[in-house]
Every structure is written in structure tokens, then in C-alpha cells.
N, C-alpha and C positions, 0 to 999 in steps of 0.2 A: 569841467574838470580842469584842473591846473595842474601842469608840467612848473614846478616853482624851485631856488632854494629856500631854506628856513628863513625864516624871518630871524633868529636871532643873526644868522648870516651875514643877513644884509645889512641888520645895523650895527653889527661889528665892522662892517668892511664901509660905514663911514659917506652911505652915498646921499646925494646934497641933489639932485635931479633927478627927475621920473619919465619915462618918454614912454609912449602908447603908439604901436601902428596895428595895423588890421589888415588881413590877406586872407585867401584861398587856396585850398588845397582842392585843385580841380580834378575833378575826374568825367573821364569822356562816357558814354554810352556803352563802350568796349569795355571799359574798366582800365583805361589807362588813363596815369596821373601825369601831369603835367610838371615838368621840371624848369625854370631859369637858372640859366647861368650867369649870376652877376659881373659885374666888371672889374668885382672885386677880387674874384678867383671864386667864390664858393657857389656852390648849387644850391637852391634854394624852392620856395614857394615865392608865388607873387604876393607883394605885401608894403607897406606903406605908412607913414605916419598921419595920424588923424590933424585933420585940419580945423581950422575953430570952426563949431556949430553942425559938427558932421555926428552922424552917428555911425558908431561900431561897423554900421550894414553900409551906409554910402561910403566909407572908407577903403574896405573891402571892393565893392564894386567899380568904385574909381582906379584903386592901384591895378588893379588886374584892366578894368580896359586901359589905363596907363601902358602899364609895361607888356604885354603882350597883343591889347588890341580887340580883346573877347567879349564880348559881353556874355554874364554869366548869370544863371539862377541859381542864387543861395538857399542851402540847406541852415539853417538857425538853429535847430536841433540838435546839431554836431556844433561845439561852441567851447575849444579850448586854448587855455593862456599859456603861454611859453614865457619865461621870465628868466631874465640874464641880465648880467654886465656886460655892454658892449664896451665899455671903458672906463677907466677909473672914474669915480664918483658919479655915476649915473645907472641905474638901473631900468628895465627898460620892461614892458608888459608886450607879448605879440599877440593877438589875440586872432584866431583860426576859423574860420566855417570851411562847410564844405560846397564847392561851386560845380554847376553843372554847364558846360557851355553851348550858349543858343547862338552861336555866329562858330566859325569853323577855322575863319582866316587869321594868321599870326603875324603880328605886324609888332616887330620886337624896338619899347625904347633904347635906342643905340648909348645914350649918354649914360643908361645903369644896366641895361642884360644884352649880351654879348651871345646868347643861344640858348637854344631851349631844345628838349626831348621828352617827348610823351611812354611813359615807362610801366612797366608792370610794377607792382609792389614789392617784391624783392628788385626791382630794377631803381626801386625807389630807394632801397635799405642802403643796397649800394653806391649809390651817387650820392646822396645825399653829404652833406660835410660834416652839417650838426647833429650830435648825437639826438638833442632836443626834437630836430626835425624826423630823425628815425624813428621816436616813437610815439612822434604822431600819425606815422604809418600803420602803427600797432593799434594805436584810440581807434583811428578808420576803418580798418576792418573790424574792429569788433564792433564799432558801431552800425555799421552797414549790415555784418550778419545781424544783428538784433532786430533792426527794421525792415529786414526784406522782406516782402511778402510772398508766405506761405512758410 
């Protein structure tokens, strides 16, 4: 599913570049999600621009042990586009799964996330900065009740 705006939008508003990164929205065993805090100021998911010859899945898996240090198993399943102007004449695809993390320890890159908090889902609704990222909060749990078992 895609979080997008219109396409006539986008090409009324003239954009001339396309950027693609891939990230996870991690959740622990407990049911808390993981939060970075970029150095930009906004709270975020871990997430990343795809590098030549990567797929969707190692790009993901790379920014996250990047920026926090985790190594995580993805969910493929849960598999949504978040789509923006990050600035004038560029348009940008984020693309989401959901990560499970098989290491425990957080070892934050200094030079883009500045802290991190593992959050309940409204702890998520809350901190979160982009509207976009809030309702991937909503994708998530609906997708996880769909697939739980029993």
C-alpha cells in the first residue's frame, strides 16, 4: 500500500528527481517500536537511500544496522511507500517493512541519529513528526492484527 500524493500533484509541482531509501519500522518482542531521533531534529524510523545494486531488502537491512547497530529480520509482508517532496524539485519514494530485531544492543550513528526510544504505539503517534510516519503506525497494527495467530 502506498501513503502517496496525486500524481497530477506531482507533476504540476514540476519535480525533475526521484530519490528511493528503504527503512524499518522495528518492533521488539514486547510490542515496542523503535524510534531515531535524527540530527535533524525530527523523530523518525530507521531508513536510508538505496545504493546501486541493492535491493529494497538489503537496503533496509543495511540502514538499520547502520544507524542503530541491530541486526533485524524483516517482515516483506508489511511493505509500504511513503512518498514526499523533500525539496523543491525532487520527489522522493520511502519504502517500509516491518523489522524484528535479533541483536538487542544500540550503537547509534552519531553523524545522522542523535537518540533513540523504544515506544508503545500511541508513544509512536506521539513523537513521531511526520504526519506520513503516524500512519504507518495505523498500516502496522492493522497489519499485525490481521496476521496474528489465532
Amino acid at each position: 500500500m502506498n501513503i502517496k500524493k496525486p500524481k497530477a500533484a506531482i507533476a504540476r509541482h514540476g519535480f525533475r528527481r526521484r530519490e528511493k531509501s528503504c527503512g524499518a519500522i522495528i518492533v521488539s518482542d514486547s510490542g515496542r517500536i523503535l524510534l531515531i531521533h535524527q540530527r535533524k531534529g525530527h523523530w523518525s524510523f530507521p531508513k536510508g537511500h538505496v545504493e546501486s545494486g541493492e535491493t529494497e531488502e538489503m537496503t533496509a537491512l543495511r540502514e538499520v544496522k547502520e544507524e542503530v547497530g541491530l541486526d533485524v529480520e524483516l517482515d516483506t509482508g508489511f511493505r509500504m511507500v511513503v512518498t514526499f517532496s523533500p525539496c523543491p524539485g525532487v520527489i522522493k519514494d520511502v519504502v517500509y517493512f516491518l523489522g524484528r530485531p535479533l541483536t538487542t544492543e544500540i550503537t547509534l550513528q552519531k553523524e545522522e541519529v542523535i537518540g533513540y526510544e523504544w515506544v508503545t504505539a500511541e508513544g509512536a503517534r506521539n513523537a513521531l513528526t511526520f504526519r506520513n510516519d503516524r500512519m504507518l503506525i495505523d498500516k502496522m497494527e492493522e497489519y499485525l492484527k490481521e496476521n496474528s495467530a489465532g
